[in-house]
N, C-alpha and C positions, 0 to 999 in steps of 0.2 A: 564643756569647752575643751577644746584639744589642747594640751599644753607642748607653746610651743620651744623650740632651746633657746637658750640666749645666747646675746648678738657678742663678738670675739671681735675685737680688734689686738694686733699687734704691732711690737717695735722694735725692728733688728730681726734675724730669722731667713733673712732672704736668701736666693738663690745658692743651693749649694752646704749652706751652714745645719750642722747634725742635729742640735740646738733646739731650732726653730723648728723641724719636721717633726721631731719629737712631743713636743708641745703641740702641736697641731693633730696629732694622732692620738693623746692622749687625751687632748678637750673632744674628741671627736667620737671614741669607741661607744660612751656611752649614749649619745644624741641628748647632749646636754647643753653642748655648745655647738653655733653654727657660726664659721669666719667671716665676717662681714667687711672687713677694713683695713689699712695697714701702711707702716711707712716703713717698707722691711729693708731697705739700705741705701744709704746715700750715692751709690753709683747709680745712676738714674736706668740704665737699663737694664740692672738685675734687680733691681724694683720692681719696672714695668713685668716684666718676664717673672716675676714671682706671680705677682697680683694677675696677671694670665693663665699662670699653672694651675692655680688656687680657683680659676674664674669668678674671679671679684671685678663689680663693675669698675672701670677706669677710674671713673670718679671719685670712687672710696678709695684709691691705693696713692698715697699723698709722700712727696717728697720731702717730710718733716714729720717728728711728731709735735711739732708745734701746729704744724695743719693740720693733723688728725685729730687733736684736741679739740682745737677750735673749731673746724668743719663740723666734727659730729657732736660736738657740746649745741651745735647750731639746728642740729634735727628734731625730727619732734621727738616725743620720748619712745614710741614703738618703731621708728624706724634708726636709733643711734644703737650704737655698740652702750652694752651694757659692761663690760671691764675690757679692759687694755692687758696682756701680755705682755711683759717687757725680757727681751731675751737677748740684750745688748752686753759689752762687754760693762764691766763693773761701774767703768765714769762714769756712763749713762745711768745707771739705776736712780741714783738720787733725782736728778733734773727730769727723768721721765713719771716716772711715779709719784714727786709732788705736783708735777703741773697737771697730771692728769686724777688724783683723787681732790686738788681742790677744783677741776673741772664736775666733780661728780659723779666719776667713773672707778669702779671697783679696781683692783688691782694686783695679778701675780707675776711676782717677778722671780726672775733668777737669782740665785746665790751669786756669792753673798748680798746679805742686806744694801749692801752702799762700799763707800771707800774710807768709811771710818766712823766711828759713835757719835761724831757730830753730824753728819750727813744722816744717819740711821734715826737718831732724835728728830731732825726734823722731818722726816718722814713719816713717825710714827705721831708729830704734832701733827700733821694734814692729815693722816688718817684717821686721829680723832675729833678733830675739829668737824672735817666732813661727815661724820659718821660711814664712810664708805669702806670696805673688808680691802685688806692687806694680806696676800699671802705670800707665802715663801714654796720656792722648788727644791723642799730638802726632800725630795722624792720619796728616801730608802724607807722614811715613816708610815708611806703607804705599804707596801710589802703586808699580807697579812699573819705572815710569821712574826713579825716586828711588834705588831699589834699585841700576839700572843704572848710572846715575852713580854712586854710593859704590864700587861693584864696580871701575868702570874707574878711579879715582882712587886706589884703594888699591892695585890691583897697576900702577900706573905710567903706564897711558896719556899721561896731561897731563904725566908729567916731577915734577921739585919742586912745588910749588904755592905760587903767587909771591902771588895775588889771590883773594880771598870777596867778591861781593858779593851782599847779601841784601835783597830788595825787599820787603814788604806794605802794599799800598796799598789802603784802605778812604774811601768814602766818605758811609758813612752818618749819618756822626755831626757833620757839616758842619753842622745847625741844633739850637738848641738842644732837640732830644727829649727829652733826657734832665731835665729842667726843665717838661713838660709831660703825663709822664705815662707816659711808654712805657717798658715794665715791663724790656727785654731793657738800653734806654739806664741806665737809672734806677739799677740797681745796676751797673755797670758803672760808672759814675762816680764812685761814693760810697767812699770811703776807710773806710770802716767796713766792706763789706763787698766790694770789689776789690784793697783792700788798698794798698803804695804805687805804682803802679803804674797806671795808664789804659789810654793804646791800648800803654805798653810790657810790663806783664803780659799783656794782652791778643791781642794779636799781635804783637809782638815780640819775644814769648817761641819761638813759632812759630818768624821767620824765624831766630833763633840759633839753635835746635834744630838744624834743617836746614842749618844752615851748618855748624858745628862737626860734626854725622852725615857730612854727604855730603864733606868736604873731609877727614875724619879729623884735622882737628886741633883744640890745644884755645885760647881766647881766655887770654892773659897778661893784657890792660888794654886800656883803655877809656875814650877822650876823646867825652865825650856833652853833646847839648843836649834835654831836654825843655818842650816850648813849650804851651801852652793858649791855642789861636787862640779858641775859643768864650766869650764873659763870660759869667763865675758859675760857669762849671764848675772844678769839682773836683780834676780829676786832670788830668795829660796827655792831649794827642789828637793829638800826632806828637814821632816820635822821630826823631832823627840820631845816628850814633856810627859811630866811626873803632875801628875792632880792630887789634891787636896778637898775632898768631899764637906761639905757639912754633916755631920754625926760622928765622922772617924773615919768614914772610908778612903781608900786610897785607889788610884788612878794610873793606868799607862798610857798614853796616845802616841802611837806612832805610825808618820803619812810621808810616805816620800813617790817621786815622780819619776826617778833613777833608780829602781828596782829593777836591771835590767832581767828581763822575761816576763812579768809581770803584768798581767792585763786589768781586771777592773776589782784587786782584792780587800774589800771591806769586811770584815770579822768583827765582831762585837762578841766580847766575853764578860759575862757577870755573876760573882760568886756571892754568898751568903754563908749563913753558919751552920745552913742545912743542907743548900746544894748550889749547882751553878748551873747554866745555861751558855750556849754557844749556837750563834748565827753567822751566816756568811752567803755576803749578797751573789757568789757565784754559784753558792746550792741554795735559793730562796726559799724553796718548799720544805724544807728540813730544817729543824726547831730539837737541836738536842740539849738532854736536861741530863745532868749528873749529881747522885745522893751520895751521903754520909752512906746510909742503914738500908740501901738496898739498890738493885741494878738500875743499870743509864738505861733511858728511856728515847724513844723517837718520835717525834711528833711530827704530822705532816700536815702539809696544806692542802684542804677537804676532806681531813681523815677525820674521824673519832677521838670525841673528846677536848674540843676548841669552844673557845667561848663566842656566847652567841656575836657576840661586835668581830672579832676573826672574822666567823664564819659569813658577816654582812660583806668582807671585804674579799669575798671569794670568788671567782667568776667561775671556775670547772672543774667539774669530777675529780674527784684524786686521782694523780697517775697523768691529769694533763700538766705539763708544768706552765705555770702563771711565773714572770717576769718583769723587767724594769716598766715594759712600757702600763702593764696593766696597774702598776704599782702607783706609778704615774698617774694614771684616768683616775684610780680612787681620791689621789689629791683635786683634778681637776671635776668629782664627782661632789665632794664635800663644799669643796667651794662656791658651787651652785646651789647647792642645797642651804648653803648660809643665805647666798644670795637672794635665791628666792624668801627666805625666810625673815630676812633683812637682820640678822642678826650683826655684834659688832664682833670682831675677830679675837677680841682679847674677852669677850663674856661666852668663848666656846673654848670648855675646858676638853683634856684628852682624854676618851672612853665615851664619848658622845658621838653620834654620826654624823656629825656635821664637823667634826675637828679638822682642821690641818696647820699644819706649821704658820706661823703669822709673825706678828711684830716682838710675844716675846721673845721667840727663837730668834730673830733677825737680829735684837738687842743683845740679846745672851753670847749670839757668835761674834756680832762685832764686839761687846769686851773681850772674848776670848784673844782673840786676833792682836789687837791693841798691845792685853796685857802680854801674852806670850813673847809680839815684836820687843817690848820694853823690856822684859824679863832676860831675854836672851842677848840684846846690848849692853846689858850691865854688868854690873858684878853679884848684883844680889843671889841668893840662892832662894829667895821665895817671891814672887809678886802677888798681890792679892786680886783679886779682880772685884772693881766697882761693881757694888749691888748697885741697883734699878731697873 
């Protein structure tokens, strides 16, 4: 029997938004997903004019996701979308994502998880109740450099792990855009719909992700300062925090949005008692390792010498360079693969190939988020951050 992709419905994404095209190129490289449905934005004729670009019948391109729920909760089972994309600004996450996993329907959404630990809890109760997969678009985990490092640091290379530091450096958001009109700055800043959170829900949910994934350990607490260089804006637009490891290790995060020159710089560094590692998502194919008791090393992506789970996350020869979006498809490739598998998202650990980011991560970065906001309104000099 030919196996055929599964059926893609999404929410938000429409005409114009970078977001959505990306996601739709990344469920698509592999033919794993095919678009079937969508209520991609409330302006009723960059809706229709999506769902045309797309050539999706009329019928399936609904002006709610309350109707796409329900419409295709209504179909038979081989002809309804089989999970929802939710690719809306932050408000939306929570209200999209539970009405549609307790419709049935699988689920990946954008970062962050919701607009706070209580919206992210009950989400992650609809995704167990239903048994239906939750995942998260912390992308950079797909990268198969990423993979490489997590691999060498859990079976020991680096020794204990003494140091995390974790960079994202943006600098787009340096003049006041977001005050004049520009649709991507606009809600991105507004506490109403980014939630508390700036450039630290934003991408600094990111670089913890990736700290806390590739070093395998989890943050205890959290001495943070959120600053707003831009007047009249809203939220934060750069982060600083000091981490606190379980074992003894110790942490830097720094994520700001006011870097002016700055395009898309995510750096992860992580040291041990033997050696360290450095990645950086704008050379992805380069994986460097430095020892105590002998010379730095380079490791590349398709080269010599990667573990076999890298090397599954590889698409070309060494010397082509692989990139965000391909990094991307591996998230939307695993997810399918759960899919198909019916597995639940929290019984797929990481170094299996079916993993990707899901509810614990989505949990771990809203504490993150929470404690840092709280940490950094007060006086304390440590907050702890709720385990669960």
């Amino acid at each position: 029997m030919v196996r055929q992709p599964l059926r893609l419905g999404m929410v938000g994404g429409g005409e114009g938004a970078f977001i959505g095209a990306v996601h739709r190129i990344a469920a698509a490289i592999d033919g794993e997903w095919r678009m079937t449905a969508g209520a991609f934005s409330t302006d009723a004729g960059r809706n229709v004019r999506t769902g045309e670009a797309l050539g999706l019948d009329p019928q399936r391109v609904y002006d709610t996701f309350e109707q796409l729920v329900e419409h295709e909760r209504a179909l038979p089972p081989e002809a309804r979308v089989d999970a929802i994309a939710i690719v809306t600004p932050n408000h939306l996450h929570a209200p999209v994502a539970i009405a549609a996993l307790d419709a049935g329907f699988h689920v990946l959404c954008e970062k962050p998880m919701a607009m706070s630990v209580a919206e992210a809890e009950a989400i992650a109760r609809s995704a167990k109740a239903s048994g239906r997969l939750f995942g998260l678009a912390f992308t950079y985990a797909g990268y198969p450099l990423v993979e490489e490092a997590r691999i060498r640091v859990a079976r020991g290379d680096l020794g204990a792990i003494r140091l995390v530091q974790a960079e994202y450096l943006q600098g787009w958001l340096s003049r006041p855009i977001d005050q004049d009109g520009h649709k991507q700055a606009e809600w991105r800043t507004d506490p109403a719909r980014a939630g508390i959170g700036g450039c630290l829900g934003d991408i600094g949910t990111h670089a913890f992700q990736l700290a806390e994934h590739v070093s395998g350990l989890r943050t205890d607490a959290v001495c943070a300062e959120l600053t707003t260089h831009v007047p009249g804006r809203l939220l934060d637009d750069d982060v600083s925090a000091l981490l606190r490891f379980g074992g003894g290790a110790r942490g830097v995060l720094k994520a700001s949005q006011v870097a002016a020159g700055e395009e898309n710089g995510l750096k992860l560094r992580v040291y041990g008692e033997l050696g360290g590692l450095e990645w950086s998502q704008m050379e992805p194919n380069t994986l460097i390792l430095r020892w105590l008791d002998r010379p730095a090393e380079i490791v590349r992506t398709g080269g010599p010498g990667l573990d076999p789970h890298t090397v599954a996350l590889t698409r070309t020869p060494a010397g082509h360079p692989e990139g965000y979006l391909e990094a991307f498809a591996n998230i939307y490739r695993a997810f399918a693969a759960a899919a198909r598998h019916g597995g639940l998202a929290s019984e797929i650990a990481p170094g299996t190939q079916d993993w990707f980011p899901g509810l614990a991560d989505g949990l771990r970065t809203m504490r993150f988020v929470e404690t840092v906001a709280a940490n950094a309104a007060s006086d304390a000099k440590w907050t702890a951050i709720e385990s669960g």
